[in-house]
C-alpha positions as CSV (number, residue, x, y, z in Angstrom):
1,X,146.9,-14.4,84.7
2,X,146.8,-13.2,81.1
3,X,143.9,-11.8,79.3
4,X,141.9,-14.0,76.3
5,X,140.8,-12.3,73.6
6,X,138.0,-14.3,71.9
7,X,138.2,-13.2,68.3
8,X,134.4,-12.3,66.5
9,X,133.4,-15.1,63.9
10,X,132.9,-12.0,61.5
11,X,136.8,-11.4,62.2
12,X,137.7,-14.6,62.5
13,X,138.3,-15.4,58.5
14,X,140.6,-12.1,57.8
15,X,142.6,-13.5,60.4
16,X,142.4,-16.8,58.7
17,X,143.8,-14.8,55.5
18,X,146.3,-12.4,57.5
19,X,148.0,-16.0,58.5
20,X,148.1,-17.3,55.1
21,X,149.2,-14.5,53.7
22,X,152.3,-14.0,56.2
23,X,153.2,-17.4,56.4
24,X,153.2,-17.7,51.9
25,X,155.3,-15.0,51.6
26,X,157.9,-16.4,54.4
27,X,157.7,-19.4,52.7
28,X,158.3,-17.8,48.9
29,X,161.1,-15.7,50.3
30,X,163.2,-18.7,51.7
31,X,162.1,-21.0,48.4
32,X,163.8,-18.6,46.0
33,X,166.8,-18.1,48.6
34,X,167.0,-21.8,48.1
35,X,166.7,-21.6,44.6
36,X,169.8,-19.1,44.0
37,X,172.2,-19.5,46.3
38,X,175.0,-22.2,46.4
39,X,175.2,-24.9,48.5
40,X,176.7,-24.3,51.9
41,X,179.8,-25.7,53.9
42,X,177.3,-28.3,56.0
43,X,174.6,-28.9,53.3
44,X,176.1,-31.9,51.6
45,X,177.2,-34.1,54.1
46,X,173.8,-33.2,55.9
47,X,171.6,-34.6,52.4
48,X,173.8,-37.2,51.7
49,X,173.7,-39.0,55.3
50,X,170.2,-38.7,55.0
51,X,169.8,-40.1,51.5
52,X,171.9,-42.8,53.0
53,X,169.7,-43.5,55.8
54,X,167.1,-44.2,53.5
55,X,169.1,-46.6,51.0
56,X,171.0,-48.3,53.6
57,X,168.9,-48.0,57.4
58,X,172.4,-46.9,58.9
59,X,173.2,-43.8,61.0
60,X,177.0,-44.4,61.5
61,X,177.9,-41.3,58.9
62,X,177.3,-37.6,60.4
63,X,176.2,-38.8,64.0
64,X,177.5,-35.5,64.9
65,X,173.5,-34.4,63.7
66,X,170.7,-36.3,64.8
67,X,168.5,-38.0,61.8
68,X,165.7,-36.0,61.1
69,X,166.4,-33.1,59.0
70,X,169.0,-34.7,57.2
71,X,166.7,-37.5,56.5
72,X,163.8,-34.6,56.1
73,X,166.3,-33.1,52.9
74,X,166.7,-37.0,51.3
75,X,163.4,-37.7,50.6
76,X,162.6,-36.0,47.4
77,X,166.4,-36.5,46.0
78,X,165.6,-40.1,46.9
79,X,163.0,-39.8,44.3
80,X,165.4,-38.0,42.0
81,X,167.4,-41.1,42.1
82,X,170.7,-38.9,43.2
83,X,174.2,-40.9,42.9
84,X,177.0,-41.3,46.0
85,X,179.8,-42.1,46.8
86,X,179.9,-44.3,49.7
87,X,183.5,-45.4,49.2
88,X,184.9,-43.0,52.4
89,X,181.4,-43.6,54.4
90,X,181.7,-43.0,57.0
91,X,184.7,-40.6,57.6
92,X,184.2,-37.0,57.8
93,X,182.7,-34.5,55.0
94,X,184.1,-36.9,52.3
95,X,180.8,-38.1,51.3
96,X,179.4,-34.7,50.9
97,X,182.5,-34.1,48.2
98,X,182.1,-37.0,46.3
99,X,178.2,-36.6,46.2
100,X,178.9,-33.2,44.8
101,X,181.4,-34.8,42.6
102,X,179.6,-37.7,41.7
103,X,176.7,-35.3,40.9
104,X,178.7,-32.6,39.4
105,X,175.9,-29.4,38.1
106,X,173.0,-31.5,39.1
107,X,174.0,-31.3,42.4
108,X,172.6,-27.5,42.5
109,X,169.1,-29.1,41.6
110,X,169.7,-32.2,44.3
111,X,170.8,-29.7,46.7
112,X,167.8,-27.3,46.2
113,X,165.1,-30.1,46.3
114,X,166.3,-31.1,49.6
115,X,166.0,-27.8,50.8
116,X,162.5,-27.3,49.2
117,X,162.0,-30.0,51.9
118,X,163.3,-28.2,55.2
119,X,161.0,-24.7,54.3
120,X,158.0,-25.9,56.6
121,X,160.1,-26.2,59.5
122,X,160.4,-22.5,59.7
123,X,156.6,-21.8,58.4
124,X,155.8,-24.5,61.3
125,X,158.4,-21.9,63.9
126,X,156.1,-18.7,63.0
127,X,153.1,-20.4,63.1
128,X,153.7,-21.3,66.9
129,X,154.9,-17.7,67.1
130,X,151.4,-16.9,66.0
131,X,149.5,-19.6,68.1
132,X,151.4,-18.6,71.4
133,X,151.3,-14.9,70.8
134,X,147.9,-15.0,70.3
135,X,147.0,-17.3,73.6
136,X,148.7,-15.0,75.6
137,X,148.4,-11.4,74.6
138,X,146.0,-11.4,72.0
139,X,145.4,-11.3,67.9
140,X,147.5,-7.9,67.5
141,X,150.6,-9.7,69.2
142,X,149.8,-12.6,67.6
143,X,150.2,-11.1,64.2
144,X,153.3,-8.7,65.5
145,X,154.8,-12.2,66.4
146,X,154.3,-13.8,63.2
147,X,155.3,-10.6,61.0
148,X,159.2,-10.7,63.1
149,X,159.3,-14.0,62.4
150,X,158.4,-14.1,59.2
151,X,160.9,-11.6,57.8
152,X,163.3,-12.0,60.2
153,X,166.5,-12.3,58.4
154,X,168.3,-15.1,60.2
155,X,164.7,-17.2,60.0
156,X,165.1,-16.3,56.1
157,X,168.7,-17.7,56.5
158,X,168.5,-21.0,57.9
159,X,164.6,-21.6,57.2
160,X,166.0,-22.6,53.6
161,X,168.7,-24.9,54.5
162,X,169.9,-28.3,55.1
163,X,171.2,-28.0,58.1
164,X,170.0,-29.1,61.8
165,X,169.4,-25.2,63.3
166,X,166.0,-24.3,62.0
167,X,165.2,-28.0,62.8
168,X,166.2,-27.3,66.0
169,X,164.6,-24.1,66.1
170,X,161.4,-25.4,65.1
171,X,160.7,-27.8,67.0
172,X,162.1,-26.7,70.2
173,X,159.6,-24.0,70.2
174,X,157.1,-26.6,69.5
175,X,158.0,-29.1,72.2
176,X,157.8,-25.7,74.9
177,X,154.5,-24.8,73.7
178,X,152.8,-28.5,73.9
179,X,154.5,-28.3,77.5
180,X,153.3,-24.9,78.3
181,X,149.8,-26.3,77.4
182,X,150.2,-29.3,79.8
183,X,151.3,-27.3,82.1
184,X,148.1,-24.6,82.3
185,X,146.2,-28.0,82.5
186,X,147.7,-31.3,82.3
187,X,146.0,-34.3,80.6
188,X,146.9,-37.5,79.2
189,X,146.1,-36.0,75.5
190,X,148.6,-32.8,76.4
191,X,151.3,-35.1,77.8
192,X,151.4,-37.7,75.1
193,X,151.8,-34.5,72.8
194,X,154.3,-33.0,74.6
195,X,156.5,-36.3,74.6
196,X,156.1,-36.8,70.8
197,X,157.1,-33.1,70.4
198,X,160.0,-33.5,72.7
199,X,161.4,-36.6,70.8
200,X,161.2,-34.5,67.3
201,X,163.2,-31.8,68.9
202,X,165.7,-34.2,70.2
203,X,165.8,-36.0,66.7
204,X,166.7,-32.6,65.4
205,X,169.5,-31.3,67.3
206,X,171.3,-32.4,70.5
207,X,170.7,-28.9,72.0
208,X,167.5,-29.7,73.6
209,X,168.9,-32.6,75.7
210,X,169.2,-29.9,78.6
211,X,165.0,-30.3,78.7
212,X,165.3,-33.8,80.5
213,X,166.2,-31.7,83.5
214,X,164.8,-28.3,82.9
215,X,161.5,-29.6,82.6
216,X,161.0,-31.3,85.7
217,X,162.2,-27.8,87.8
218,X,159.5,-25.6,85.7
219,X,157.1,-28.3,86.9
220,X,158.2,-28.1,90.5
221,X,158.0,-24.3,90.0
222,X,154.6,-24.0,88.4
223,X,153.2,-26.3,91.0
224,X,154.7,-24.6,94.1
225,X,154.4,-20.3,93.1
226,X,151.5,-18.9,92.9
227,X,148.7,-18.3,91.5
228,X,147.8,-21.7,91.5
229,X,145.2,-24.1,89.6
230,X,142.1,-23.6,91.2
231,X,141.0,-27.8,90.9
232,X,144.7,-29.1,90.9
233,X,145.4,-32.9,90.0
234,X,147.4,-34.2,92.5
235,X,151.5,-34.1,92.6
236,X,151.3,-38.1,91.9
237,X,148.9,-38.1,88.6
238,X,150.9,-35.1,87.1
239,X,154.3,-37.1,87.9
240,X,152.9,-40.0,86.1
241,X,152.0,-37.9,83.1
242,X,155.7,-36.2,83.6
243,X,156.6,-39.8,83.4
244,X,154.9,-40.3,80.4
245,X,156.4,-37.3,78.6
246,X,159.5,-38.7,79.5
247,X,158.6,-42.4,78.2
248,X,157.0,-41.3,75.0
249,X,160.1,-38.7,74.3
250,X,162.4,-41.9,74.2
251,X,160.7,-43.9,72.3
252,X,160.2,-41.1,69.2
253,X,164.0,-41.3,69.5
254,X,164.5,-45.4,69.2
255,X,161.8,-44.7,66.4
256,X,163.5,-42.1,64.6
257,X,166.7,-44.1,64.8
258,X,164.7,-47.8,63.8
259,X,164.9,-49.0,67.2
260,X,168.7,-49.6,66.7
261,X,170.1,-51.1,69.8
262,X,169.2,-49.3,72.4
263,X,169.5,-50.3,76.5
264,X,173.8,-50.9,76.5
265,X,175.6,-50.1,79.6
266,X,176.7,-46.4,80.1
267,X,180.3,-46.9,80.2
268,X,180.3,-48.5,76.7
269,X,180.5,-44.8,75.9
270,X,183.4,-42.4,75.5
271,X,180.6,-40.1,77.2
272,X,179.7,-42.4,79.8
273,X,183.2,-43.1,80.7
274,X,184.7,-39.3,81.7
275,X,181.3,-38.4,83.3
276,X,182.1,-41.8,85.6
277,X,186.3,-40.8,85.6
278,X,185.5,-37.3,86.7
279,X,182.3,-37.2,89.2
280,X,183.5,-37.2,92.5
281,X,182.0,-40.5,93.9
282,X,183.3,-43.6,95.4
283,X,183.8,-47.0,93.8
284,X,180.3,-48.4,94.3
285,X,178.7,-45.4,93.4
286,X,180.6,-45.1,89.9
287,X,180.1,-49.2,89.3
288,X,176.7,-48.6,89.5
289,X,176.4,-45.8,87.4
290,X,178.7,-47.7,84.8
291,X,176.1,-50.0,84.4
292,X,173.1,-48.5,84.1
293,X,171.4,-49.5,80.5
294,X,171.2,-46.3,78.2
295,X,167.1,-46.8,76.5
296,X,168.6,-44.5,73.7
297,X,170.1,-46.1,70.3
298,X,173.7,-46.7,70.4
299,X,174.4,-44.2,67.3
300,X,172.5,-41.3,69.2
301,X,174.6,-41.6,72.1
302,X,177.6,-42.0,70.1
303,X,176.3,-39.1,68.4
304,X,177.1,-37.1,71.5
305,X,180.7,-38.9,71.7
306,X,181.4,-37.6,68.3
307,X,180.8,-34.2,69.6
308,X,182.7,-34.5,72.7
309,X,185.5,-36.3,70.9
310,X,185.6,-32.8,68.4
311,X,185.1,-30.3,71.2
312,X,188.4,-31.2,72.6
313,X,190.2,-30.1,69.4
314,X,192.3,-27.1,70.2
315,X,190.5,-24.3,68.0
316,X,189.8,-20.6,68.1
317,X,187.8,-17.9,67.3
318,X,186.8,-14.8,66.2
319,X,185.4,-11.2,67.6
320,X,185.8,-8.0,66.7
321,X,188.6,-8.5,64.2
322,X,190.4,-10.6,66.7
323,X,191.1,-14.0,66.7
324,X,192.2,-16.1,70.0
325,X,192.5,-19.7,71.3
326,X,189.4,-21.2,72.4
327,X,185.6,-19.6,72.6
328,X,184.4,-17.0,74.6
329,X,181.5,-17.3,76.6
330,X,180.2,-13.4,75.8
331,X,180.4,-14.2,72.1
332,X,176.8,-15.3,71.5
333,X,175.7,-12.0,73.6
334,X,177.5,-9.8,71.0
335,X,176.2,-12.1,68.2
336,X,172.7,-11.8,68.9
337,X,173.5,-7.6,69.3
338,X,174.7,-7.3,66.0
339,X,172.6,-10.2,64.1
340,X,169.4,-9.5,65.1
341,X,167.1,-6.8,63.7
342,X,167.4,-3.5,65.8
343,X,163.7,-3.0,65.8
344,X,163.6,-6.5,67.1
345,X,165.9,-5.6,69.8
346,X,163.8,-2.3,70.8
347,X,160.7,-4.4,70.8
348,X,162.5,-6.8,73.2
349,X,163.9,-4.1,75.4
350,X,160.3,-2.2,75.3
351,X,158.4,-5.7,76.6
352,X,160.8,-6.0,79.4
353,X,160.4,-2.3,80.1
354,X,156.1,-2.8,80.2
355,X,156.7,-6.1,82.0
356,X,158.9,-4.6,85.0
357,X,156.3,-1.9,85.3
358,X,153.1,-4.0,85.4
359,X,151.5,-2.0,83.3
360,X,149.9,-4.7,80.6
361,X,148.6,-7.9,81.7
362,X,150.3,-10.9,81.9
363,X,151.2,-14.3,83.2
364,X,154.7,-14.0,85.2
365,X,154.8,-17.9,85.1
366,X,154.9,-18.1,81.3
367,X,157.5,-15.3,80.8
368,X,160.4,-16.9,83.5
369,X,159.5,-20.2,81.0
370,X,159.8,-17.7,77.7
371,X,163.3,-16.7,79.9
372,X,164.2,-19.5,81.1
373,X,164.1,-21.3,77.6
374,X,166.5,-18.6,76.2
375,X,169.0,-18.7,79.0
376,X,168.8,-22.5,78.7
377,X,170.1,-22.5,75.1
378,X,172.5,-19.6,75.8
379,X,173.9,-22.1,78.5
380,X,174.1,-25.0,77.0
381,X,175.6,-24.2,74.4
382,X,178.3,-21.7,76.2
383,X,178.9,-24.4,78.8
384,X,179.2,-27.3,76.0
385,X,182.4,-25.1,75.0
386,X,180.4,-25.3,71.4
387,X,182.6,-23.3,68.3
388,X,181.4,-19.6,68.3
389,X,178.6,-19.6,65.6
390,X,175.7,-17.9,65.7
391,X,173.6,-20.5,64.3
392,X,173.9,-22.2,67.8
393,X,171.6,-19.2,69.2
394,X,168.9,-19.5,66.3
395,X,166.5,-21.1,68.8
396,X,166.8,-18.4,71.0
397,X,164.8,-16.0,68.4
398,X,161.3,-17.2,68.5
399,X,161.0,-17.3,72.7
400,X,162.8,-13.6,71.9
401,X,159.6,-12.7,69.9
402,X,156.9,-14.3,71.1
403,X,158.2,-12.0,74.0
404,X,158.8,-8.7,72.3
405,X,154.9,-9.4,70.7
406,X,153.9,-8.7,73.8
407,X,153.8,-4.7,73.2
408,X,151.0,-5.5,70.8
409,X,148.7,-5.3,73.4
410,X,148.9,-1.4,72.8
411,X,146.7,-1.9,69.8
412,X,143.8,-3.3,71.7
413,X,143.7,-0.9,74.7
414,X,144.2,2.0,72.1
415,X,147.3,3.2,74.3
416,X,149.0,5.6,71.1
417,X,152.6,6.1,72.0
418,X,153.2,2.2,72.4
419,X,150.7,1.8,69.4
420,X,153.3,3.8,67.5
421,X,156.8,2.7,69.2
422,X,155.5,-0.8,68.1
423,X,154.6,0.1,64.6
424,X,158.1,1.9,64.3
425,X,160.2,-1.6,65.8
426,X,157.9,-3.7,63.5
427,X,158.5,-1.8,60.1
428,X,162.2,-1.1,61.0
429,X,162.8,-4.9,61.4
430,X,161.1,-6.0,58.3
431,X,163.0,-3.0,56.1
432,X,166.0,-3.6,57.8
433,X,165.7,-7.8,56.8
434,X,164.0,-6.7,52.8
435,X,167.5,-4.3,52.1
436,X,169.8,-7.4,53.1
437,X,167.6,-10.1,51.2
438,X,168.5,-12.6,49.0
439,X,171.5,-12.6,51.2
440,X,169.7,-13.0,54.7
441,X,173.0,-15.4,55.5
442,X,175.2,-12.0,56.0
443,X,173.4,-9.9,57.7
444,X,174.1,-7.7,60.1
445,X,171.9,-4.8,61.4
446,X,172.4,-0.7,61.3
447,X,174.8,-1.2,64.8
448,X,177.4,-3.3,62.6
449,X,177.1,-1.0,59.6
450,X,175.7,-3.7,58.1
451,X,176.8,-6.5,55.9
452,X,179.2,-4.5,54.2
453,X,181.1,-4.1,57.7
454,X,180.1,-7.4,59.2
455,X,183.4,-8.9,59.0
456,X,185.1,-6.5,60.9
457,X,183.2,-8.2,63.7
458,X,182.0,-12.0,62.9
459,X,183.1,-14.4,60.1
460,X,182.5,-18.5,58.8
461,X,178.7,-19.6,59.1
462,X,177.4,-15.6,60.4
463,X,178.6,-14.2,57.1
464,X,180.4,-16.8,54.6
465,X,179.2,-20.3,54.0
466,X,180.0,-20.5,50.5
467,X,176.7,-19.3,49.4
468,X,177.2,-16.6,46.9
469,X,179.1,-18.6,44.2
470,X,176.0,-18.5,41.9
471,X,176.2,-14.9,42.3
472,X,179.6,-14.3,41.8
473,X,179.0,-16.6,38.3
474,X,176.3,-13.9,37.6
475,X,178.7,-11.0,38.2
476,X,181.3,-12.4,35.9
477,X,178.5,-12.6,33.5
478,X,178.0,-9.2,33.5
479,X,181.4,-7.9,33.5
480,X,183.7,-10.3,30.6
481,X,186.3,-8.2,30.6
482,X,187.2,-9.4,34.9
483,X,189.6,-12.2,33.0
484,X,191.8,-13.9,33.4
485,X,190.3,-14.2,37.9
486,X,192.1,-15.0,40.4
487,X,189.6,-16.3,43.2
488,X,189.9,-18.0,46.8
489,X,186.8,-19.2,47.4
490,X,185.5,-20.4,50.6
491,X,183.1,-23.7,50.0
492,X,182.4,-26.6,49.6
493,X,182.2,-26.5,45.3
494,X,184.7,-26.4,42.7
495,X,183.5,-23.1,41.2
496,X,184.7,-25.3,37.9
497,X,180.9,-27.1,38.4
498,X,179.5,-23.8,37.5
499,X,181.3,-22.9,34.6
500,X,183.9,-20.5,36.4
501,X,187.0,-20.8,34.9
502,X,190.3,-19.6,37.7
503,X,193.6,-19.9,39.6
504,X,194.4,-18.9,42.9
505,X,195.4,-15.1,43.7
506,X,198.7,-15.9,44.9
507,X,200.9,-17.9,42.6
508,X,202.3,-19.5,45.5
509,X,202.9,-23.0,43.3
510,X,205.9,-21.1,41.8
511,X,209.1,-21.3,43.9
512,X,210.3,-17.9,41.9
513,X,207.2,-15.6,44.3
514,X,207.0,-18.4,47.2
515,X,207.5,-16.4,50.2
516,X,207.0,-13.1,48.8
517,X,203.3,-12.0,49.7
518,X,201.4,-9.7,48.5
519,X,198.4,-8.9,45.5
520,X,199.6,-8.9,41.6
521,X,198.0,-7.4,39.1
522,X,194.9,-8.4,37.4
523,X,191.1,-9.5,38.9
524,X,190.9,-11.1,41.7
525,X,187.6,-12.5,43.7
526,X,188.2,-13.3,47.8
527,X,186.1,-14.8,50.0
528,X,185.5,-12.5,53.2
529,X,186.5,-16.2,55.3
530,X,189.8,-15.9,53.4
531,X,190.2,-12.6,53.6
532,X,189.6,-12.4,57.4
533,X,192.4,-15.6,57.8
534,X,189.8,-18.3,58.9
535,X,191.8,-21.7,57.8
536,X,190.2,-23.4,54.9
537,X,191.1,-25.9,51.9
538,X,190.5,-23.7,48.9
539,X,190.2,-25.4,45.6
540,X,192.8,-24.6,43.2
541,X,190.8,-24.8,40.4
542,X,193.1,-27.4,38.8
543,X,191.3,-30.1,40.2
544,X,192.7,-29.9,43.6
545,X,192.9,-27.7,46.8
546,X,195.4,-25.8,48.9
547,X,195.7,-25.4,52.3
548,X,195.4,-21.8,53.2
549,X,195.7,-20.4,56.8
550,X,196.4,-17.5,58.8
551,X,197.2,-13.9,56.7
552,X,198.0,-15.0,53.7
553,X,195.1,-12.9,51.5
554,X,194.7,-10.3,54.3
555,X,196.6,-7.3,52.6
556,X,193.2,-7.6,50.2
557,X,191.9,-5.5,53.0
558,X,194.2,-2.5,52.0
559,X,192.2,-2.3,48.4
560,X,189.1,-1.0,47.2
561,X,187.0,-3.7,45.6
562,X,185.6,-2.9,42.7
563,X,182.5,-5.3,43.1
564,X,180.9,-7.9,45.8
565,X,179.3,-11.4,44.9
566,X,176.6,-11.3,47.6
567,X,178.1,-9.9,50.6
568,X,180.7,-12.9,50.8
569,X,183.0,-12.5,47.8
570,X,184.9,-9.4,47.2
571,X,186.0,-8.4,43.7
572,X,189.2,-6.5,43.2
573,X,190.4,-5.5,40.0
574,X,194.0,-4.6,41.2
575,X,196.6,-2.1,38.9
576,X,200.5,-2.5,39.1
577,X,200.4,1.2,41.0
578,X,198.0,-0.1,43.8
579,X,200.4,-3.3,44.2
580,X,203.7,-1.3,44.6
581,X,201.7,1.0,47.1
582,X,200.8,-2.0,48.8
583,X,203.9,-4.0,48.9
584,X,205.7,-0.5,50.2
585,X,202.9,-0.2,53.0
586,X,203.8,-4.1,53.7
587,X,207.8,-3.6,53.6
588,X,207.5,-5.9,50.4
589,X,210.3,-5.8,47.3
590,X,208.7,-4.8,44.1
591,X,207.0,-7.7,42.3
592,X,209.2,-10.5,40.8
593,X,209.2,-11.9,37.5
594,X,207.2,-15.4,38.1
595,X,209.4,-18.4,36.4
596,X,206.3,-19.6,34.5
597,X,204.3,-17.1,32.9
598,X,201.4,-19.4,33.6
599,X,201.5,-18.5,37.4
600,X,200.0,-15.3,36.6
601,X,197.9,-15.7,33.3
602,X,195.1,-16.8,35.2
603,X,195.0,-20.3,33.0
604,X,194.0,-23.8,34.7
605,X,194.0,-27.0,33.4
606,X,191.2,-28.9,33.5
């Protein structure tokens, strides 16, 4: 079993400060992220269910997400008295464009007070970090732990968002650590914990549904391997408590949800009905399983039947600078390569190299949970045939360094090398994260060549989610002469709310230069989504939007930019000799002479 360091009172209040200190300077990093940076693809749609959850009591819009964060994000716009429009609720994204709409610039301020709201999920992730670290290898882990979360850069990402990952994130870790401590030594207390901690996760994300059977095997497990309790309950009171977790669990979710309808029959659902088409069982068997009552709230489950219903959407995805049908199951292996902090990774490889070799204590029980937590997300979500985004994996991370924390035990036993191999992975990480920041969204570590090179390898929510429009408005600001622009932005904002007057880099609305691709002259701002072909409805800024898939903007890639918005939106300020060189590379005729002079004068209405 693990060693427990007992910290000295006289220590005890530094540590106290060392906490504080860490944890307020996570949390200041992700509020001014949240302050600066434009809303993102999911962020609307997200606040605006959850404002109308409030208003209304209904969860038919976004079940896709379960309530919690969404509903987290509505409370202080609720107070702001925000305006939407319900008049497409509840089809789609549509409310999250007319709440932006509706809002018009004050949706930056709505936007950012809901995220204000989300920040403690991710100061409540590192201070589990912390807690665990510390219960099982000590204060110096404890505190290695907390500093990799705290400037880890994909924590800094998400932490400040409306969105369900860090939600997800959070609490997940949360709900494994109450369970961990039932497990050491179960008690009514530690079970009714666990089952309110394991209803908040499930209220977060779908994800964690997996638990409902991966928690009964560790128990099984625990119980069976040695070492063992030394005054064990017996199998039948720690079932009963199981029971309990189980119990309480379900009813955080009828609560979360207002105790909506729960207990209809399972093949009321989309869900229910191809788990009873496809299981290979006979008649009797599948009539009873058709009728089994469901004690979950009718829009939870049908929650999941949204999901299902959009997984079977043919779609594709991207690795490497390749894109193909479908997902691949290796994708989120790569992801977390090139995502994650290198000294993170070393940290991680180093703990697994001490833990093979025996050579610091530990508790072998705790790290197959720590593993079996991580393989259990990278599962679920591979298996559930989930769109490739990184985001999926966020939950991974703090199991990931609560274990890499582990080589802080080098600091108490005084062992030098690992004292310093620890300090090297430590500072890397954090330098590594401080270089990227404010744009923690795009980064990529030294083995990617960093943002700059990112998408060569990943694109959509791991690099461009719309949220450096703020920043290309601050670029323009400093350079007036980039007029008249030509920019394809990937978001969900008319870059008109911000005062960003444009047309679209092709002049594809004229039928004198439809079909002939290729840049034209002038300034021109691309989103690295566009660039990189992923399909998108770019507004025109004419009021509209156009439809823009496959290579259309790709030939950007043959230019220099002359300037980056973030690490999202490339600037190129384009001469007539670059655009014959280009067309020439691309087999194009020379420019033609648009029919409307407009096309390329960079004017929009308004």
């Amino acid at each position: 079993m693990h060693n427990r360091v007992s910290p000295s009172p006289s220590r005890g209040p530094w540590r106290i400060f060392g906490v504080c200190l860490l944890l307020g300077i996570h949390g200041g990093l992700l509020g001014w992220s949240a302050a600066h940076q434009s809303p993102t693809i999911d962020e609307p749609v997200r606040l605006t269910s959850g404002v109308r959850r409030l208003r209304e009591g209904r969860f038919d819009l976004d079940r896709g997400n379960p309530p919690l964060v969404g509903t987290l994000a509505a409370l202080p716009v609720l107070l702001a008295d925000s305006s939407v429009d319900w008049a497409t609720a509840p089809s789609g994204f549509f409310p999250g464009d007319n709440f932006m709409a509706a809002s018009g610039s004050r949706a930056f301020w709505l936007i950012t007070l809901g995220r204000m709201a989300c920040i403690p999920l991710s100061i409540l992730a590192g201070f589990v970090c912390y807690r665990w670290a510390c219960e099982l290898y000590g204060a110096a882990s404890g505190f290695l732990a907390l500093t990799l979360w705290c400037f880890c850069p994909n924590a800094i990402a998400h932490g400040q968002l409306i969105t369900a990952d860090m939600g997800a994130t959070a609490l997940g870790l949360l709900a494994f650590y109450a369970y961990w401590k039932w497990l050491q030594r179960p008690s009514l207390a530690r079970s009714v914990l666990a089952g309110m901690a394991l209803g908040l996760a499930e209220l977060a994300k779908f994800v964690w549904v997996f638990l409902y059977l991966l928690w009964p095997v560790l128990w099984i497990l625990w119980r069976l391997l040695p070492p063992r309790r030394t005054a064990q309950r017996s199998w039948w009171a720690e079932a009963g408590h199981g029971l309990i977790i189980v119990a309480l669990s379900l009813y955080v979710i009828n609560l979360g949800y207002l105790l909506e309808t729960p207990f209809r029959s399972f093949e009321r659902f989309q869900v229910g009905k191809t788990a009873i088409e496809q299981a290979p069982v006979g008649p009797r068997i599948a009539g009873w399983a058709a009728a089994v009552q469901v004690p979950l709230p009718s829009d939870y489950v049908g929650g999941i039947d949204d999901i299902h219903q959009a997984l079977r959407g043919q779609r594709s995805s991207y690795l490497f600078g390749q894109w193909q049908p479908g997902g691949r199951w290796y994708y989120y292996l790569c992801a977390l390569v090139l995502k994650v902090p290198l000294g993170t990774l070393s940290l991680f490889a180093l703990a697994c190299g001490v833990s093979l070799a025996g050579s610091y204590a530990r508790d072998w029980k705790t790290d197959s949970l720590m593993l079996l937590a991580m393989a259990g997300v990278l599962c679920f979500v591979i298996c559930a045939n989930a769109p490739n985004f990184f985001r999926y994996v966020l939950p991974v991370l703090p199991f990931g360094i609560v274990w890499a924390s582990k080589v802080g035990q080098a600091f108490g036993r005084g062992h030098r090398v690992m004292i310093v191999l620890a300090a090297l992975g430590g500072t890397w990480s954090v330098l590594s994260s401080l270089l990227v920041y404010p744009h923690s969204l795009s980064y990529f570590n030294e083995l990617a060549g960093g943002p700059v090179h990112g998408h060569a390898y990943l694109v959509d929510s791991d690099i461009d989610w719309g949220q450096d429009l703020l920043y290309l408005k601050a670029w323009l600001a400093k350079h007036p002469e980039a007029k008249p622009l030509h920019l394809a932005y990937f978001g969900c904002v008319d870059p008109r709310l911000v005062g960003i007057e444009y047309s679209l880099p092709l002049p594809r609305d004229d039928p004198g230069v439809a079909g002939s691709f290729g840049p034209v002259p002038g300034w021109h701002a691309v989103s690295v989504n566009v660039l990189r072909g992923l399909p998108w409805n770019i507004p025109t800024g004419r009021g509209g939007n156009q439809w823009v898939a496959g290579s259309e903007y790709q030939e950007f890639l043959r230019l220099r930019p002359a300037g980056m918005a973030g690490y999202s939106i490339y600037i190129y300020h384009i001469t007539p000799d670059e655009v014959s060189a280009v067309r020439r590379q691309l087999g194009l005729p020379p420019v033609p002479a648009p029919r409307h002079s407009s096309a390329l004068s960079g004017s929009s209405a308004s």
